[in-house]
N, C-alpha and C positions, 0 to 999 in steps of 0.2 A: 504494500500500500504506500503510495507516496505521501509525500508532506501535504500539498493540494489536497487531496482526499480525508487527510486527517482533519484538516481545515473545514470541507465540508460538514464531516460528521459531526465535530465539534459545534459548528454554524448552528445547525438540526439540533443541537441536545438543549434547546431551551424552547419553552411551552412560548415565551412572548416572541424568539424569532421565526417559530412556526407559525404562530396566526401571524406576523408580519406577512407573512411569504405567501400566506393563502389567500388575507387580505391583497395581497400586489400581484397574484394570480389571477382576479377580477379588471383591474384599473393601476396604471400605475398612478402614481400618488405623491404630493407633497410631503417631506418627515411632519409637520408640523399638523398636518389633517390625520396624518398615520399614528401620531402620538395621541393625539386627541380620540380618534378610536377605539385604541389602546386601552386608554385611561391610566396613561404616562404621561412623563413630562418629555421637552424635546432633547434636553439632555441625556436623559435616561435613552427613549427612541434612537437619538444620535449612537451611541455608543454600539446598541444592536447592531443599526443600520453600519456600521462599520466592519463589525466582524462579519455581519452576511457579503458584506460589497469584497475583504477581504480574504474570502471561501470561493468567489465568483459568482457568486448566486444571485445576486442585485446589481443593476449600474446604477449609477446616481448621475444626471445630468445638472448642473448648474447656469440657473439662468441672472446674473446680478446675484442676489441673498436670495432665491430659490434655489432649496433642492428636491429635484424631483426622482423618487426613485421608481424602479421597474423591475419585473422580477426574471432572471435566466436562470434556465432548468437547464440547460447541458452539462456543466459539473455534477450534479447530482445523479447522472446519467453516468456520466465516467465513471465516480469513485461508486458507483454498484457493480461497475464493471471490472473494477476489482477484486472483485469474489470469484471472479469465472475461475473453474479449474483449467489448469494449461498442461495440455497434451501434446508427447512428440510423438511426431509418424514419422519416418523414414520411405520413402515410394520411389519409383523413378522417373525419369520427366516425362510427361506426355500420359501421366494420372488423372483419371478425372477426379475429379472432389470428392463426389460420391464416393467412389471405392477409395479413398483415403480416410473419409468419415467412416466410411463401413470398420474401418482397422478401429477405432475406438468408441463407436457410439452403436448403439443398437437403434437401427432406424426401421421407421413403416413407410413405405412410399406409397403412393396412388398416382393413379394415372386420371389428369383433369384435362380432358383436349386431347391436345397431342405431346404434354407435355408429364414428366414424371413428379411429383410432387413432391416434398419431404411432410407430411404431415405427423410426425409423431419421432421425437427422438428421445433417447434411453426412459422410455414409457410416458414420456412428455407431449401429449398433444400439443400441436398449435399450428400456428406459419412461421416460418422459419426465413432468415435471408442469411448473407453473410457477405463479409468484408473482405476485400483479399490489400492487404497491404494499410489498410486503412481508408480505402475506396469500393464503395457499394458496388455489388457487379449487375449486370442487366441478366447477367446467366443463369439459369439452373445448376443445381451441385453436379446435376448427369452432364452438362451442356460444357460445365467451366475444366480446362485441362490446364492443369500443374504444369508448368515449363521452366521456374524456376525457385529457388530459396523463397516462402513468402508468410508472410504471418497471417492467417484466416481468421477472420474472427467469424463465429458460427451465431447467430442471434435469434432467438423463440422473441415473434413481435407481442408482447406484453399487452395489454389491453386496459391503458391507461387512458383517463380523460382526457383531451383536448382543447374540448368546448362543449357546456350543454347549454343545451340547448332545452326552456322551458316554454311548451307549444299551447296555446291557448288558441281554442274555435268559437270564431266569432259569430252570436246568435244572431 
């Protein structure tokens, strides 16, 4: 785990910087409207708003004597990525992915279209994509062939909120 991640988790182990965060997941926000939400003062707020900003998790724009904060969720995406187990395969070039995940994952494939699917890995449904190098591929794990040294990240898509959306019908 690196220092960044520590920072995060650290960020997250306080009740007031979590409603900060959830509160700035709606609207980004003035500290001074965010403190008064709270039911803090701005100095107290300030101080949060600082260690969220230095975990990554918030930017703070300055306009004059405003500051406006906003909330980033890609660190907190990272340092969970820190947990993944890391596995070596050894293969030779011109592997598909597939049968190189087959060497340490127990998978289910289906076939959607004309394409093979990975929908279930070591007993884990989902939908799955993956990284090669740290760039998203357009390929399937059947489609993508290993050509050289690269780091794969395997990723089950999480089914995390977004946006909701509350639908009212109008009489």
């Amino acid at each position: 785990m690196t220092q960044k991640d520590n920072k995060v988790f650290k960020a997250v182990g306080s009740n007031t910087r979590l409603t900060m965060l959830q509160i700035l997941s709606d609207n980004e926000m003035h500290i001074s409207s965010l403190a008064r939400k709270l039911e803090i003062s701005v100095p107290v707020a300030a101080k949060h708003a600082k260690i969220l900003e230095e975990a990554g998790l918030i930017e703070r724009r300055i306009f004059g004597k405003s500051h406006i904060l906003r909330i980033k969720t890609e660190n907190i995406h990272s340092a969970l990525d820190s947990f993944a187990p890391t596995e070596v395969v050894e293969v030779t070039k011109g592997t598909k992915l597939l049968d190189a995940l087959k060497k340490v994952s127990a998978l289910e494939v289906k076939k959607v279209g004309d394409r093979d699917l990975i929908v279930s890995s070591d007993g884990q449904e989902g939908l799955y994509v993956f990284e090669v190098d740290g760039k998203l591929s357009d390929k399937t794990a059947e489609e993508f062939i290993i050509e050289k040294d690269s780091t794969i990240d395997w990723k089950k898509l999480e089914a995390v909120t977004k946006k909701r959306l509350v639908v009212s019908i109008k009489e």
